[in-house]
Structure formats: structure tokens, C-alpha cells
GUPA-215049 format. One record per residue (C-alpha): x, y, z. Coordinates in steps of 0.5 Angstrom, whole numbers, always signed. Layout:
{{X,Y,Z}}
...
END
This chain:
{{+72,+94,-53}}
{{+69,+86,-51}}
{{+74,+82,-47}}
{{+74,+74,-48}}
{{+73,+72,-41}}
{{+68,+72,-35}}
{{+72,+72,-29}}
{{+74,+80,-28}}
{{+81,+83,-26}}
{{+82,+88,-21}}
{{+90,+92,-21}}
{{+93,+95,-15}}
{{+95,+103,-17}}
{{+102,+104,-14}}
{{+109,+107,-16}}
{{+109,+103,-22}}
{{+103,+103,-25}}
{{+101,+110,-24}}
{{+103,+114,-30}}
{{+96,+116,-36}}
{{+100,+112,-40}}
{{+102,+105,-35}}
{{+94,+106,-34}}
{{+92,+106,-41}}
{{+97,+100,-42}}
{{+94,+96,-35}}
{{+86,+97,-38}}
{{+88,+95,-45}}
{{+92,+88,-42}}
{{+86,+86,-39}}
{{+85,+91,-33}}
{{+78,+92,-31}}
{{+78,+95,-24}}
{{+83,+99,-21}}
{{+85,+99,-13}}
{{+87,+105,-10}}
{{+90,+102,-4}}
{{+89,+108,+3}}
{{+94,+105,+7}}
{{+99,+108,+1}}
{{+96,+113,-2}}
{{+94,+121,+0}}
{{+88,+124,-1}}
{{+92,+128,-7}}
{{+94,+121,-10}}
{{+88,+118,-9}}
{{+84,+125,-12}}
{{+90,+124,-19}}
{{+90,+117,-20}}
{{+81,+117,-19}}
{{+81,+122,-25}}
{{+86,+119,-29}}
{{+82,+113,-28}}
{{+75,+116,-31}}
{{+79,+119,-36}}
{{+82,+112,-39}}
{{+74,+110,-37}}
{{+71,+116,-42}}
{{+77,+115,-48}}
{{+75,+108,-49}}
{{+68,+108,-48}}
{{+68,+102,-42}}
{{+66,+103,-35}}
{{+72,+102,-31}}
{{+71,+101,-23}}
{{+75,+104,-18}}
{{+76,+101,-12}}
{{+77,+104,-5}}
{{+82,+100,+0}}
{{+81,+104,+7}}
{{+86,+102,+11}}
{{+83,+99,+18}}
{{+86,+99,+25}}
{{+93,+97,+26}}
{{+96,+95,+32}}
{{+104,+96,+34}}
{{+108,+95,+40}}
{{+112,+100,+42}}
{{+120,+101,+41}}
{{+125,+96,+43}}
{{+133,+99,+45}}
{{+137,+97,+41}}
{{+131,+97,+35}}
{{+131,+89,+36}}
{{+131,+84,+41}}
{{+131,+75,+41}}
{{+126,+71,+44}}
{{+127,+64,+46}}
{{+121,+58,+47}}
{{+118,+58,+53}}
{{+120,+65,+55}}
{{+115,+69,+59}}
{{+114,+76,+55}}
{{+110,+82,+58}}
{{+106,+87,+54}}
{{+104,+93,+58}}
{{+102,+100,+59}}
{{+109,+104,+61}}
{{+112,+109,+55}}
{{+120,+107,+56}}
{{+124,+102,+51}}
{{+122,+95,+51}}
{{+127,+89,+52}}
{{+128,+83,+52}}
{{+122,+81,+56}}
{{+118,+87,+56}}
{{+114,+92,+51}}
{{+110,+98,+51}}
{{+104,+96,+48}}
{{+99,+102,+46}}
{{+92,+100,+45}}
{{+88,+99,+51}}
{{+83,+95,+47}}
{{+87,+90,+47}}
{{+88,+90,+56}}
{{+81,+90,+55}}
{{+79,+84,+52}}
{{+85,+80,+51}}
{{+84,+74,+56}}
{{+88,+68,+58}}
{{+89,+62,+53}}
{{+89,+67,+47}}
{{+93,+67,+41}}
{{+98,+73,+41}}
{{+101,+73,+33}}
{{+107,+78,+32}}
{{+110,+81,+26}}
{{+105,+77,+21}}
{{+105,+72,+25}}
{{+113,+70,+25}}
{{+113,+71,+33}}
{{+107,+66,+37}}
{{+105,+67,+44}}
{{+99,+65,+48}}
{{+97,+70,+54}}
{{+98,+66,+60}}
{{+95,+72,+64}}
{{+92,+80,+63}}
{{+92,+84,+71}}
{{+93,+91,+73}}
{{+95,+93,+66}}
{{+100,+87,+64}}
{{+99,+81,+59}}
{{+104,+77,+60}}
{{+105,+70,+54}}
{{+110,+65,+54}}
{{+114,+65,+48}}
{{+112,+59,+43}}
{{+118,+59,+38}}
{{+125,+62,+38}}
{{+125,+69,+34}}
{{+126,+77,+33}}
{{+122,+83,+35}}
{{+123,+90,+32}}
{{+120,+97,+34}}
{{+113,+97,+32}}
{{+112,+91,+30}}
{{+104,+90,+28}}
{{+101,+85,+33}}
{{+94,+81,+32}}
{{+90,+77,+36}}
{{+86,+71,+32}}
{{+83,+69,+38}}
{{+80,+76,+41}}
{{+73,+80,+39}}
{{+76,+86,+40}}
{{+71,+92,+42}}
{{+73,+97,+36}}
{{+70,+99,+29}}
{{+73,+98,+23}}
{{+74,+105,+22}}
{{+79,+110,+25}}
{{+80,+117,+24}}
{{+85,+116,+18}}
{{+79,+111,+16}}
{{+74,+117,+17}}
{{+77,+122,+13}}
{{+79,+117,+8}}
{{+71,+115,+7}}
{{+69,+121,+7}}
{{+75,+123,+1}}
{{+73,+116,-3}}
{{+65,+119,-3}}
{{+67,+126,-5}}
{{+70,+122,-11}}
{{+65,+117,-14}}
{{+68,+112,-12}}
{{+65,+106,-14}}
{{+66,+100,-8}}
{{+69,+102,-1}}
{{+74,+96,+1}}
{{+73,+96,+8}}
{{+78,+92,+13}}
{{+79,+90,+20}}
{{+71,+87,+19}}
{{+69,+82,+26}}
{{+62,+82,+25}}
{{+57,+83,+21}}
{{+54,+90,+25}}
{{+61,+92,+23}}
{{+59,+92,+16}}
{{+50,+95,+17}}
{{+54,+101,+20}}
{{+58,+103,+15}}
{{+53,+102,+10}}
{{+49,+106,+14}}
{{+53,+111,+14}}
{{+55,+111,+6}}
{{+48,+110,+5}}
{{+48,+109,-3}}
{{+54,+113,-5}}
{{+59,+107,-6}}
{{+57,+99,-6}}
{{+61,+96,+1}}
{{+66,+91,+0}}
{{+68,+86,+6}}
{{+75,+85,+6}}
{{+74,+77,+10}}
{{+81,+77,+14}}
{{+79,+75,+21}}
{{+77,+69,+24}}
{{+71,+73,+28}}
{{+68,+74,+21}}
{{+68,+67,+19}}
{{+65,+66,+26}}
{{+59,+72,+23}}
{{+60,+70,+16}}
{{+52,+69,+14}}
{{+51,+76,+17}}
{{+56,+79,+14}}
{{+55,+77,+6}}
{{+47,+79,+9}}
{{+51,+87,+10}}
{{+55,+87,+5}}
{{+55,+89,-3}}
{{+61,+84,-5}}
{{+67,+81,-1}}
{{+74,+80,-2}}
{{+78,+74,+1}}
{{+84,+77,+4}}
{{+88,+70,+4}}
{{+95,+74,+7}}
{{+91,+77,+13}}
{{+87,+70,+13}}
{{+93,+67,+12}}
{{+97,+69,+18}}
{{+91,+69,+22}}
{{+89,+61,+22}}
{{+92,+56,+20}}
{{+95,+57,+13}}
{{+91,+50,+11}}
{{+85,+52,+12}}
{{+85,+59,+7}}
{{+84,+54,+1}}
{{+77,+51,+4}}
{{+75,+58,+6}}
{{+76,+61,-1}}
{{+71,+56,-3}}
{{+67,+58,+2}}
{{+67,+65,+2}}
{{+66,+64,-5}}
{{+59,+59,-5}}
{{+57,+64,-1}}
{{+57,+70,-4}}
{{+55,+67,-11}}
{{+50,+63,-7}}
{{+47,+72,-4}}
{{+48,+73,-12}}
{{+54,+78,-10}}
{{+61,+80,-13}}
{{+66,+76,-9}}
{{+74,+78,-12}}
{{+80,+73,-9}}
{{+86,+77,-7}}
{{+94,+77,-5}}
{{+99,+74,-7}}
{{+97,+71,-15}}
{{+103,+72,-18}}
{{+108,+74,-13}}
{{+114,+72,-17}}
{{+112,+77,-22}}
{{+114,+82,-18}}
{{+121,+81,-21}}
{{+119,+75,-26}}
{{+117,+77,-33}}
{{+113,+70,-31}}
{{+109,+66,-25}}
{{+111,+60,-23}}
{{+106,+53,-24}}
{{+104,+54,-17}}
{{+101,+60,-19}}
{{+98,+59,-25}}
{{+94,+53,-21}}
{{+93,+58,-16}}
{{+89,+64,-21}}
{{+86,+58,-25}}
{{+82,+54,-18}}
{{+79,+61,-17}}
{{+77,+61,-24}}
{{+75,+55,-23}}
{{+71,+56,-17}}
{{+67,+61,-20}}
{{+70,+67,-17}}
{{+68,+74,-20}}
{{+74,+77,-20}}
{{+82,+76,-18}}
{{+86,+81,-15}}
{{+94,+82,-17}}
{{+96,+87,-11}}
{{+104,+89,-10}}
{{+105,+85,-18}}
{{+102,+91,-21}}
{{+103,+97,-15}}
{{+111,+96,-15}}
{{+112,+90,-19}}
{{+117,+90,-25}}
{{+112,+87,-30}}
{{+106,+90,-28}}
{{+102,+89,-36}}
{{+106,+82,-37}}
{{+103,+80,-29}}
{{+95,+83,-33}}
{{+97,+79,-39}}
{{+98,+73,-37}}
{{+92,+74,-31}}
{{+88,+75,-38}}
{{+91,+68,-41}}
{{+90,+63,-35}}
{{+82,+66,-34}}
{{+81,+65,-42}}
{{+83,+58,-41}}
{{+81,+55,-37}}
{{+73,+59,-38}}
{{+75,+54,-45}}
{{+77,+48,-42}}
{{+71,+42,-42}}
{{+70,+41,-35}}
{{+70,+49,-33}}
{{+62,+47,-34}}
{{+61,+43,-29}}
{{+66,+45,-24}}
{{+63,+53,-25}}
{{+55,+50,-23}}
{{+58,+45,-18}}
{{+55,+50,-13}}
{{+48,+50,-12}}
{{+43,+56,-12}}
{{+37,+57,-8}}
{{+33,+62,-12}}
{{+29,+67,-7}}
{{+22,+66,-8}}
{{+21,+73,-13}}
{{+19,+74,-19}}
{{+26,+78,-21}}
{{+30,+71,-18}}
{{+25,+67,-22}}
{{+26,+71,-29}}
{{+33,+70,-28}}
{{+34,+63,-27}}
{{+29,+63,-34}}
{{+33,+67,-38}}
{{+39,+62,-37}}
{{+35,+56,-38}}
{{+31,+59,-44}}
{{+38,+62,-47}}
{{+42,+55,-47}}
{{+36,+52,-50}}
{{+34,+55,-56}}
{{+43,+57,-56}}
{{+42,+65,-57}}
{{+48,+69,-58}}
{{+46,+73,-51}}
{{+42,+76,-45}}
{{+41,+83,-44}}
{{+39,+86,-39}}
{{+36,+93,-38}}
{{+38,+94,-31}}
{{+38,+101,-26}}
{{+41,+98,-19}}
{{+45,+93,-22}}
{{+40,+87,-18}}
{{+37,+84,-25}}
{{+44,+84,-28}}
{{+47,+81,-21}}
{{+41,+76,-21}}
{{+43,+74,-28}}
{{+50,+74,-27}}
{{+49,+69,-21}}
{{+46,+64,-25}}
{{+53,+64,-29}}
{{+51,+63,-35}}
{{+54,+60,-41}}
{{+54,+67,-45}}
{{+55,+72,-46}}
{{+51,+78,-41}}
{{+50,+85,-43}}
{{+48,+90,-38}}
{{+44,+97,-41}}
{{+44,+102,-36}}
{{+43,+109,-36}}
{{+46,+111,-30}}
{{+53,+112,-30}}
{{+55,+110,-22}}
{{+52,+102,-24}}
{{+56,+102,-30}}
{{+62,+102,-26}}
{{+60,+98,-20}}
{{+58,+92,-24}}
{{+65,+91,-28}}
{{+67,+88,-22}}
{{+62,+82,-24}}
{{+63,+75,-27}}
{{+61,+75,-34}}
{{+58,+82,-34}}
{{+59,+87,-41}}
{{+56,+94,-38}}
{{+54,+100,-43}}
{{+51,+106,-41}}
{{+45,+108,-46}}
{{+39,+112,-45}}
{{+33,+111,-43}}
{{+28,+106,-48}}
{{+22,+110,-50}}
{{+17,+103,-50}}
{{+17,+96,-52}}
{{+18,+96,-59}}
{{+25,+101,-56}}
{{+27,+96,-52}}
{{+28,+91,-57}}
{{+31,+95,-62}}
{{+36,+98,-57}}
{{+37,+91,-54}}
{{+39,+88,-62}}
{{+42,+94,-64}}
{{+48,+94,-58}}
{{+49,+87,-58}}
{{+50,+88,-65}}
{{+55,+94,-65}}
{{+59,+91,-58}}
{{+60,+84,-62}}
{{+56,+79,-58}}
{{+51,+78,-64}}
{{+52,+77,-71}}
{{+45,+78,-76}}
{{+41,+71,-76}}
{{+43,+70,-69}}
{{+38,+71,-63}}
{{+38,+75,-56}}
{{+35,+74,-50}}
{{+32,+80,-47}}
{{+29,+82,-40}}
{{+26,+88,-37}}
{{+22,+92,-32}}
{{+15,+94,-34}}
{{+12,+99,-33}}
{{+19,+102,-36}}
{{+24,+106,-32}}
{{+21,+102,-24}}
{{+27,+100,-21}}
{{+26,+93,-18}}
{{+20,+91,-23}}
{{+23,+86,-28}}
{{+18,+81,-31}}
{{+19,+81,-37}}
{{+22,+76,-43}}
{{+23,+77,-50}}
{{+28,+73,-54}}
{{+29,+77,-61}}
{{+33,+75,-67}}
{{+37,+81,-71}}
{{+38,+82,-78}}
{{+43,+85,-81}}
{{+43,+92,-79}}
{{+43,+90,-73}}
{{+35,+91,-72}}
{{+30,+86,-70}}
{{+27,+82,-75}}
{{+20,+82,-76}}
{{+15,+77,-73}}
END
């Protein structure tokens, strides 16, 4: 099983996309990480669909990843009589600590943590920001806000606060129990949400310590304040363009896109763009232009993966949404000027001899025009190292562990296969030959390129480089 492009997908699993046979469908389409979101999904759903995932994974001989979304904190208002209440411009609100029925110039508002750290002058966003209010005071257990423009309220109606660190972690209870499932699993990547600081991430990562690769979902103005620390804490990142999109100026998320994404390709780490691609498809068997134009700029920008959320978990057409992902991401990896777009961003290398053989193995390969790299790789840092350079051929990953295979199918341009251990130098070679011949990423006549560690079976050792041509048995060519 080859695809035709670099750029990876990642489906969400829901309602329409759950069923063995929905799942063999999405993977044939193009589906190369599955995302299971916690916020919807019971720890029995989540044990089902990660089984029928790895049974899709095992059928096809491809190492499909699995994604983890924790749900992270949530802040709501308390009810309000009558389920519903209207607001005018430049009426003053009051926020407080009473448990009875809110009205139309008060609601209970059960998080402490926000009495805590919210001050005058910041920005109060209700109901995903269709309700704006700016805190005019915070004293003896009631923030009162003028009121910015004319809407409606509901009961438990979800409340964020742009301006405000506020003096919580990224996991809550649910999300502990949730972890804790996702570990017990072998989950791949753990999503991790509501994410304000890069120590946010160091704990958690901690806490996993290697069992799952973290992936930093960036949704708060907080972490575009401590982004550098937090793509120095994280495995990969996702730019999560609704909530960011609520929480500033909506402008902005197309700058930050760019941003967050030079930046994790610059830490050689996967950064996959999210929410809202083809939202039309929810209904329509087709996107609109925007969103065609939309999916491509992500491609364009070098991004490792795009990311369809309610499309394929509730939407109508979920495989046609997979199609046509699939389509845009093969144009426009085809078109004259992806090259240059794509290498538009500047990688600084680290000094190491790992970094150094990477950007060797881009030059060398586009220079003598060999049909692949292949890497030997154990933690998936060669094979990320590679990746980073985004070459322009094909990447092949040997690993013999499993859990690597699946982490790295989230990144751009990676083919991963689990083999076993090569014996020496000559094995290397003839085993690096013979899966690029069998996979279809080389022909007889055509040459690879090939790095490894040595001495054999030492993570974090590789240094060496060997360009191999294959005959037609798939074998090296002598000589």
C-alpha cells in the first residue's frame, strides 16, 4: 500500500465513520491517522474503534496511527430562567458565585479559578465568542462586564477568557481517566488541549514518559505568547484554528498557521492543521472553492498532515470528504511551484552529525536523482530529521518497532515499514533494496540512498551513508 502524496490525513471517528467496514473504506480513501475525539467518546467506544483500527492496520500491512483527543477544561455559565436571556450594548452583566437561576443582568458562574485570575480590562467571549464582554471589575466574589454587543445567552453557555492565564493545568479529572485509558491502549499520539504554557506540556510529558508522543493542540493566546517553549516540550503540534479562531481576532489565524507551522517544521516535528477544511461536505458531496484553496495553502506551507473533524465523524459524505483531501494534496504536491513554496522556510540544522547526514542525504539524493532515502530508524528521530529537509522523493522508514511505525504516519512524506533487525552491513543494504523494490519506490536500474546507525541496533547513532543501486530481483547490484 503506497499513496501518491506527502502531505498525511487524519479523519475524526464518530457516528458516521465508525462502523469495520466505514473504516476500511476512509483507509482505502486516503486515511492515514484516525482521531478518536474523548470529548464524545466512552472509554468502551474508544477501546471498539482503537481495536478496529489496529485490525484495519494489520489487514493491509500499513501502520495506521491513532490519535487520542483529551478534552481539556471546560467553562460554563450556570442556567438562566427561562433557558435564555437578551443583552444589549453597554449593559452592565454580573458574573457571580450564587447557585440560583441567572437573568438578564446576572449568572451563576461556577469556576473559582476565573474569580481568581480575571482582572479589569479583559476580554470575557460567550457562547464561542458570539457574546463579547470586557470585565469592568472583579471584588468579593462578582465580575461585573459591559456588555460589547447585542445578543442572546443560554444555560451553559461555554465562557473563555483570551486575556486571562488562568491558574489550571490542561487535564482534568475526566482528562486523567482518559489518559490513563489512551496509555492502556497503545495509543499512538495523545492530543492535549487547553495548553497555556510550555511547562503545561513538560508535565504531561513527564507523566507519560514514552508511552504515547504528546501533540499540543495550540488554541490560546497564552501559547502563542510561550510558543517556543511549548514546540521545545511537545512531539507534534495541531493548530486548532476554531478555538483560535474565537479567541483572536479571526485575521490573525491565517499568519499564525504559518507561523506555528515554520516552527514546527523548523524543530523537525509533525504539525497537522485542523478545523473546518471542508465543512460544506458535512452535507455536500462537494467542498466549496474557499475550501479547496484552504486545504492547498496548508499543503503548500509544508504542513505534515490536514485534519477533517465533524466531515468525517458526522458528516454525509465522509469517504468523498477523504477523496477529495486526497486530490487537492496530489495537485498541488504536482504543481511547478509547490518546490519552492515548500523550501520557502529556512532550516537551521543543529550541529550534530544525525542533522548534518540528513541534510546530506537530501543533497546527495536530489544530485545523483535516486529513486529514494531510506531510513533505518528505532525512535523515528532519523526518519523526522529526513522528513524535516522535505525532500523531493520519496522517504521510506524501516523500523522493527511497532509503536514508531504508527507515530510516524502522521509525518510528511514518510512510507513506514516494520521489518526486522538487519544482521550487518551487507543486510542492511540488501534489506533496504529489497523494500523499496517490493513497496514500489524503486524500480531495477534505479539507485537508493540509504542511512543507518552503526554499530547496528544503537539508538541515536546514525552516521552513516550508503547510495545502492537494485538489479532486477530487487537485490543490490554488485560493485
Amino acid at each position: 500500500m503506497r499513496r501518491n502524496r506527502r502531505v498525511k490525513l487524519v479523519a475524526t471517528l464518530g457516528p458516521a465513520s465508525s462502523s469495520p467496514e466505514m473504516l476500511e473504506k476512509l483507509f482505502m480513501a486516503g486515511v492515514d491517522v484516525f482521531r478518536i475525539n474523548m470529548s464524545h467518546a466512552s472509554h468502551d467506544v474508544a477501546r471498539e474503534l482503537l481495536y478496529a483500527v489496529r485490525t484495519v492496520s494489520k489487514r493491509n500491512r500499513y501502520p495506521i496511527g491513532i490519535l487520542v483527543d483529551l478534552q481539556g477544561p471546560k467553562f460554563r455559565l450556570g442556567a438562566f430562567t427561562g433557558g435564555r436571556v437578551a443583552l444589549k450594548s453597554g449593559e452592565v452583566f454580573h458574573f457571580d458565585r450564587t447557585e440560583s437561576e441567572g437573568s438578564a443582568n446576572r449568572v451563576f458562574l461556577p469556576h473559582p479559578q476565573i474569580f481568581e485570575a480575571v482582572e479589569p480590562g479583559h476580554a470575557l467571549l460567550l457562547d464561542d465568542g458570539k457574546v463579547r464582554m470586557r470585565v469592568l471589575e472583579n471584588k468579593a466574589g462578582r465580575i461585573s462586564a459591559t456588555v460589547l454587543n447585542d445578543g442572546a445567552l443560554s444555560s451553559r453557555k461555554g465562557i473563555s477568557l483570551p486575556d486571562t492565564l488562568l491558574p489550571v493545568g490542561p487535564l482534568t479529572e475526566k482528562d486523567e481517566a482518559d489518559l490513563v485509558c489512551a496509555l492502556d491502549l497503545a495509543a499512538d499520539w495523545i492530543a492535549l488541549s487547553f495548553v497555556q504554557r510550555g511547562e503545561d506540556v513538560a508535565d504531561v510529558v513527564k507523566r507519560v514518559d514514552g508511552r504515547a508522543a504528546i501533540m499540543v493542540k495550540i488554541e490560546k493566546p497564552s501559547a502563542i505568547d510561550d510558543l517556543d517553549a511549548i514546540i521545545a516540550a511537545g512531539d507534534g503540534f495541531m493548530v486548532a484554528r476554531g478555538d483560535l479562531g474565537v479567541e483572536m481576532p479571526i485575521e490573525t489565524v491565517p499568519g499564525l498557521q504559518k507561523k506555528i507551522t515554520r516552527k514546527a517544521r523548523a524543530a523537525g516535528k509533525p504539525v497537522v492543521v485542523a478545523t473546518q477544511m471542508l465543512e460544506s461536505m458535512i452535507s455536500s458531496p462537494v467542498p466549496t472553492r474557499a475550501e479547496v484553496s484552504d486545504v492547498a495553502t496548508a499543503v503548500f506551507d509544508g504542513a505534515d498532515a490536514v485534519m477533517l473533524s465533524a466531515e468525517s465523524a458526522v458528516g454525509d459524505y465522509p469517504v468523498e470528504a477523504i477523496q477529495m483531501m486526497d486530490r487537492i494534496a496530489i495537485q498541488v504536491e504536482g504543481d511547478k511551484g509547490y518546490t519552492a513554496l515548500v523550501h520557502a522556510t529556512k532550516i537551521d540544522k543543529n550541529p550534530t552529525a544525525a542533522d548534518a547526514i540528513a541534510g546530506a542525504a537530501h543533497t546527495i539524493a536530489d544530485t545523483v536523482k535516486l529513486a529514494a532515502i531510506v531510513c533505518y530508524t528505532a525512535t523515528g528521530s532519523t526518519a523526522l530529521r529526513v522528513a524535516r529537509e522535505r525532500p523531493g522523493l520519496p522517504v521510506l522508514g524501516l523500523t522493527t518497532v511497532a509503536s514508531t511505525a504508527h507515530r510516524l504516519a502522521v509525518v510528511w512524506g514518510l512510507h513506514t515499514v516494520l521489518t526486522s533487525d538487519a544482521e550487518n552491513l551487507s543486510d542492511v543494504v540488501s534489506k533496504a533494496c529489497r523494500i523499496a523494490f517490493q513497496e514500489g519506490f524503486a524500480r531495477p536500474g534505479e539507485g537508493i540512498l540509504i542511512t543507518c546507525g552503526v554499530p547496528l541496533g544503537s539508538p541515536g547513532t546514525t552516521n552513516m551513508i550508503r547510495i545502492a543501486f537494485i538489479n532486477e530481483k530487487g537485490e543490490p547490484i554488485a560493485g
